[in-house]
N, C-alpha and C positions, 0 to 999 in steps of 0.2 A: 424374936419370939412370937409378936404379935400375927406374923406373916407363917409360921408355921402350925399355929393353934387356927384361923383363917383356912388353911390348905386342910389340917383335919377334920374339923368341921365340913369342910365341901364335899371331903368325899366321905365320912359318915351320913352327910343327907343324900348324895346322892346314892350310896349304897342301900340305906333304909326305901329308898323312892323303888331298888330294882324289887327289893325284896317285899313290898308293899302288894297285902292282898288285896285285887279287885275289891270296888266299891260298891259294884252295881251287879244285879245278874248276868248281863250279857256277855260283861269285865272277865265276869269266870269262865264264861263258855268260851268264849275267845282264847283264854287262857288254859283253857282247858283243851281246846282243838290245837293249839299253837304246839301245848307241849306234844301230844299225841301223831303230830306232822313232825316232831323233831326227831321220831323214832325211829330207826332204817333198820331194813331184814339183813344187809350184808353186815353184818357185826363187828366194823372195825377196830371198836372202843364198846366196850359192854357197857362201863360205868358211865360213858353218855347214856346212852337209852336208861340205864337204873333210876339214873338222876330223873330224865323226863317224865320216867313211868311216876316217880315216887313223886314227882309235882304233879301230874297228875289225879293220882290216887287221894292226894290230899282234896283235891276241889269232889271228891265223890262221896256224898255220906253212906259210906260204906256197913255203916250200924245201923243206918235205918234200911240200907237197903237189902241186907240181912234177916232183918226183923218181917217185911214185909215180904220178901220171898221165898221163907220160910213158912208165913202165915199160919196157921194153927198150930203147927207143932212147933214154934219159937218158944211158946209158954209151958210146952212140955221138957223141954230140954235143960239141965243145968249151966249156970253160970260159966264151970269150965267147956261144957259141949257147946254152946254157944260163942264163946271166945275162938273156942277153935274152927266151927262153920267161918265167922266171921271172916279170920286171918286166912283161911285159904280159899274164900270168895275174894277178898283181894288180894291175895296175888296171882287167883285165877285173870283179873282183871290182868296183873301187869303180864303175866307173861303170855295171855290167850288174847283176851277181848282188845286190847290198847295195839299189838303189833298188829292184828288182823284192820282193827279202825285206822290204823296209820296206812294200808294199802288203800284204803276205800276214799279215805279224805283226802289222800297224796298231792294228786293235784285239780284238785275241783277248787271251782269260783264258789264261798261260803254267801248265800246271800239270805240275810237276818230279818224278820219282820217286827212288830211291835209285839213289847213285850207286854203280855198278859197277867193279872192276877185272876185266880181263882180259889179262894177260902184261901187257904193258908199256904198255899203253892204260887210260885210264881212260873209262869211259859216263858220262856226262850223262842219265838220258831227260826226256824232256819229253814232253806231250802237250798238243793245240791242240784246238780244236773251234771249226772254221771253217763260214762261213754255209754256203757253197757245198759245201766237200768232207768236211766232217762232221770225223767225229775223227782225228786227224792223230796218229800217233807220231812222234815223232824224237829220233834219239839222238846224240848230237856225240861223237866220238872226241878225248882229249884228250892229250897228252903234258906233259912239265914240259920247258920248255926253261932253263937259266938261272935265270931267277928269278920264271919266270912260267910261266901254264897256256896251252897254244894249242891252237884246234880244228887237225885232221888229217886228219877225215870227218866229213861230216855224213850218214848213214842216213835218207833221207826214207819213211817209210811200208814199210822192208825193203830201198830201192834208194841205193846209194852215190854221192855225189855225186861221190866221187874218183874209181871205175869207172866210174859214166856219161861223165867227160870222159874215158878213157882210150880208151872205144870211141869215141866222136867226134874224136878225136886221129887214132886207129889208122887208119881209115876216110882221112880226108885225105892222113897219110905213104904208105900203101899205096899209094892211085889215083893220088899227085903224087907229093908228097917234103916234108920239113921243113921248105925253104922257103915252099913252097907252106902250108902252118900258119901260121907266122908272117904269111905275106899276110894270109892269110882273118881272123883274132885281130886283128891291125892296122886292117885294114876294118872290123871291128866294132865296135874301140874308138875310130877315127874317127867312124864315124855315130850313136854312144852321145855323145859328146864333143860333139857338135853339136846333140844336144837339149836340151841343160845350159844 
């Protein structure tokens, strides 16, 4: 008896240990690129890449990064119109942004520098050197949510991935309206969905 309470115990700790959230910023980024490289475009098995996307998505504060790239009109919007920007921001992530970042990361040397704090952000950098576009900085902004680290901006080469959607956001609400966003983001995560 003694010898099979021993055996589940082992593998209870060692199951908690897989499933155990990074501890540190970099833990996440790493974890966060690991999954992202797990992703492949030849679709053999969907519910692998789901999985990957969906580990993923978790290490990205997806409500903040919502709230900021919406920027002025987040406090205009209701509770439900915000839930719903939210949810198809991430899963524009899994089906747009995370397959296209699994061709770019593929097979590149990831190499990490010292991580920064700045006010209430902490830096990741990283630097890539890629065939086509040479050496690649990028810095991932990270905050501690709870009981884990999540990206909040990714900095590609000096330009912010949160600011870049915010003028592309801005640009749509202006000429249409907020409905009209939610169209276009909709459209795209239909025609992303049907390459799958």
């Amino acid at each position: 008896m003694k010898k099979i309470l021993s055996a589940v115990l082992i593998i209870i700790l060692a199951a908690s240990s897989l499933w155990a959230e990074p501890k540190d910023p970099e833990a996440s980024v790493k974890q966060l690129l690991g999954e992202i490289r797990q992703i492949k475009a030849d679709v053999s098995d969907p519910a692998d890449n789901q999985k990957h996307s969906q580990s993923a998505l978790s290490l990205l504060n997806v409500a903040e990064i919502s709230k900021k790239a919406l920027g002025k009109y987040w406090d205009k919007r209701s509770d439900l119109e915000r839930e719903k920007f939210k949810t198809l921001l991430g899963e524009l992530f899994v089906y747009v942004a995370f397959p296209s970042s699994a061709k770019f990361f593929a097979e590149l040397d990831l190499i990490y520098g010292k991580t920064k704090e700045k006010k209430k952000i902490v830096v990741v950098p990283l630097t890539v050197i890629h065939e086509k576009e040479g050496e690649v900085d990028i810095d991932f902004h990270m905050t501690r949510t709870a009981d884990k680290w999540q990206v909040v901006d990714v900095i590609l080469d000096g330009v912010s991935m949160r600011n870049n959607l915010r003028s592309q956001f801005y640009q749509v609400i202006k000429k249409k309206n907020f409905d009209e966003l939610l169209r276009k983001m909709n459209k795209k995560l239909i025609a992303s969905k049907a390459k799958v």
